[in-house]
N, C-alpha and C positions, 0 to 999 in steps of 0.2 A: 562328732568331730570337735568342734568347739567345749565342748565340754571336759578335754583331756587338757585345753591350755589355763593357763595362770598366768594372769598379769596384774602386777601392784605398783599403783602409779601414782603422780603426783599431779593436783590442780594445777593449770596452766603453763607446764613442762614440755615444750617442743618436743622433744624426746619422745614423752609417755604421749600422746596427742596422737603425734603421726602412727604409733603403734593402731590407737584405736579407731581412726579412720580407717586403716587398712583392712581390720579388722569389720569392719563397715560394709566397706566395698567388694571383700569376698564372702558377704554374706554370712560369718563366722560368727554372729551374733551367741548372746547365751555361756558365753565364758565366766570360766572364775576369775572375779578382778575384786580388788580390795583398794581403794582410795587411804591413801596415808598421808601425814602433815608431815612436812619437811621444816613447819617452824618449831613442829614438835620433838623433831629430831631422830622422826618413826624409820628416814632410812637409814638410821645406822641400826635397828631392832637386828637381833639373831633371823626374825623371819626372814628380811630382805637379804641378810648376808649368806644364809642358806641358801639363796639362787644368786646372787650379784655379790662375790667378797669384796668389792670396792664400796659397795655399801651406798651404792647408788639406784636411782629410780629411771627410767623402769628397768625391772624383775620379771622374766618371762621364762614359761615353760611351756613346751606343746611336748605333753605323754614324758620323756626321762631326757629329752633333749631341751638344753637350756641355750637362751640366746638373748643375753643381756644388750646388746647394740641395737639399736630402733632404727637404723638404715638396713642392717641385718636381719633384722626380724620384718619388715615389708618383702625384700625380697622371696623371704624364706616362703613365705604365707603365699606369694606370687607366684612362685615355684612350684608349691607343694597342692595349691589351689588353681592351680592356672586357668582351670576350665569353667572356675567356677566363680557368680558376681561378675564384678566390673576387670574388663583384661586391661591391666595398667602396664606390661610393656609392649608399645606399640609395633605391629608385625613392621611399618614402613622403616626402613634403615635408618632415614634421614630423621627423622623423630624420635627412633629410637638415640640415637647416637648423641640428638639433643639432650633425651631424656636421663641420659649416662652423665652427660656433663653438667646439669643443674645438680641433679644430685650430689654429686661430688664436692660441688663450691658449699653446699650448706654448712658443713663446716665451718669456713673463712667466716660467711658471712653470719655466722653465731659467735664468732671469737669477737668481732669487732662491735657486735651488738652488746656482749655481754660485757666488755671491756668501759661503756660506757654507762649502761645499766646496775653494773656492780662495781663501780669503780670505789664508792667512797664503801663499800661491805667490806670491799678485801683487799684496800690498804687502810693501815692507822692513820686515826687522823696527822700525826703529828709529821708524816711521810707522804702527803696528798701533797700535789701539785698544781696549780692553775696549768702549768704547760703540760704536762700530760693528761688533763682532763680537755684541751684544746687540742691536741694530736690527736686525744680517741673520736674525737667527736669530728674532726675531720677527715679520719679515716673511714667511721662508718658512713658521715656523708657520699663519700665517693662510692664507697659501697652499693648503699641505695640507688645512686644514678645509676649505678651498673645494672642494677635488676630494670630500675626503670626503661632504659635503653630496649633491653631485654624484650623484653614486652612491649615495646615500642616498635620491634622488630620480628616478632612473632606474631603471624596468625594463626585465627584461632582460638584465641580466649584463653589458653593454656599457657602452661609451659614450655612445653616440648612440641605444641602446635597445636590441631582441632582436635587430640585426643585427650580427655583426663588420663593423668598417668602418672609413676610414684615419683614424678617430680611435685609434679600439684601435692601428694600425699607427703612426702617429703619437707617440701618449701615450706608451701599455706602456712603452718603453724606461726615459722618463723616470722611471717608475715604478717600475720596476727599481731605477733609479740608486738613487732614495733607499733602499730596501731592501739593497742594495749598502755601502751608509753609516751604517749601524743604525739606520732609523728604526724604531720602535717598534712592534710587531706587534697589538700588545694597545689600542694608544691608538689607533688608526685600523681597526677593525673591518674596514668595507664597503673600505675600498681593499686592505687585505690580503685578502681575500677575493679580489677582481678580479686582485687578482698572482697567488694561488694557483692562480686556476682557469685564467690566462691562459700560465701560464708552462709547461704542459706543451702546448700546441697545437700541433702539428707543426712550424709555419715559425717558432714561437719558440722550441722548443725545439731546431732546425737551425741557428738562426743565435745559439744564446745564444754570447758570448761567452768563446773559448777559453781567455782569462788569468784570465776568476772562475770557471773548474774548478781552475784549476792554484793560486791566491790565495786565502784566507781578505779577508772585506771588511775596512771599517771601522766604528768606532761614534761617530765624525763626529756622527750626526743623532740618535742618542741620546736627545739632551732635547729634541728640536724634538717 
């Protein structure tokens, strides 16, 4: 089974990340995957564009079916695996329905992370702002609270409740990220808790990413 998929991804890439946990947790271990440098500029190669023409990371194939979106490619694999590994959508409605809705905000809350994180990559200098680098960082603050809240309101240990589920497979990454970037261990209680206890789980701690062993982070997110 695993051996008809291709996935080529990138070091500490939310995106490529939550693929390979999923990949994890249905047991799908033994796939073709290929590690490429995006400071090298390996995703815009013909290889990547040949499955992704936006020329972005990840690149996935299961057999001639191609599914370049990493929310996409969890369910696919949850669909297509259901019976098999870890069942990540949960049978109870009400968990399930949770599990619908975190997923969905990842999104939002990747825009506003990245909005602070690449602020000063992808404007020129001569175009950077103090007051827009003070909006971004206030918006992903609230952000943050949001998820904090979240799990402040969730039992469980989870996302979606006492189940792992592709919200956890989904989020974590993201959650990573900012921990990755210095957010504050101490001012976000319950989400550091969730990273703690999420990040030695087997298929996250197999797929954590091999350049934040080899890297010291950043402290980016600091004051957020």
């Amino acid at each position: 089974m695993a051996k008809d998929m291709t996935l080529l991804w990138g070091s500490g890439s939310p995106p490529c990340w939550r693929i390979m946990i999923a990949l994890e947790e249905k047991n799908l271990q033994g796939y073709n995957q290929k590690l490429l440098s995006f400071e090298k500029g390996e995703h815009k190669s013909k290889e990547v564009m040949d499955i992704n023409p936006r020329g972005q990371l990840p690149a996935f194939k299961c057999g001639d079916k191609i599914i370049n979106e990493s929310c996409g490619v969890c369910f696919f694999l949850e669909s297509k695996y259901k019976s098999q590994g870890t069942k990540l959508i949960p049978d109870c409605d009400a968990e399930q329905a949770l599990m619908f809705q975190r997923v969905f905000e990842v999104n939002t809350f990747g825009d506003k992370m990245g909005n602070v994180i690449y602020y000063n990559w992808k404007v020129p200098e001569g175009e950077r702002h103090d007051s827009a680098i003070k909006r971004n960082k206030e918006a992903l603050t609230a952000e943050v609270k949001l998820w904090e809240g979240y799990l402040q309101k969730t039992s469980g240990g989870f996302l979606a409740g006492k189940n792992f589920s592709l919200a956890d497979v989904i989020v974590f990454p993201a959650i990573a990220y900012l921990y990755r970037f210095g957010l504050s261990e101490e001012r976000y209680p319950k989400l550091t808790e969730y990273y703690k206890n999420l990040m030695n789980r087997p298929s996250i701690k197999a797929t954590w990413p091999p350049t934040w062993k080899e890297t010291p982070g950043q402290d980016i997110l600091k004051d957020i």
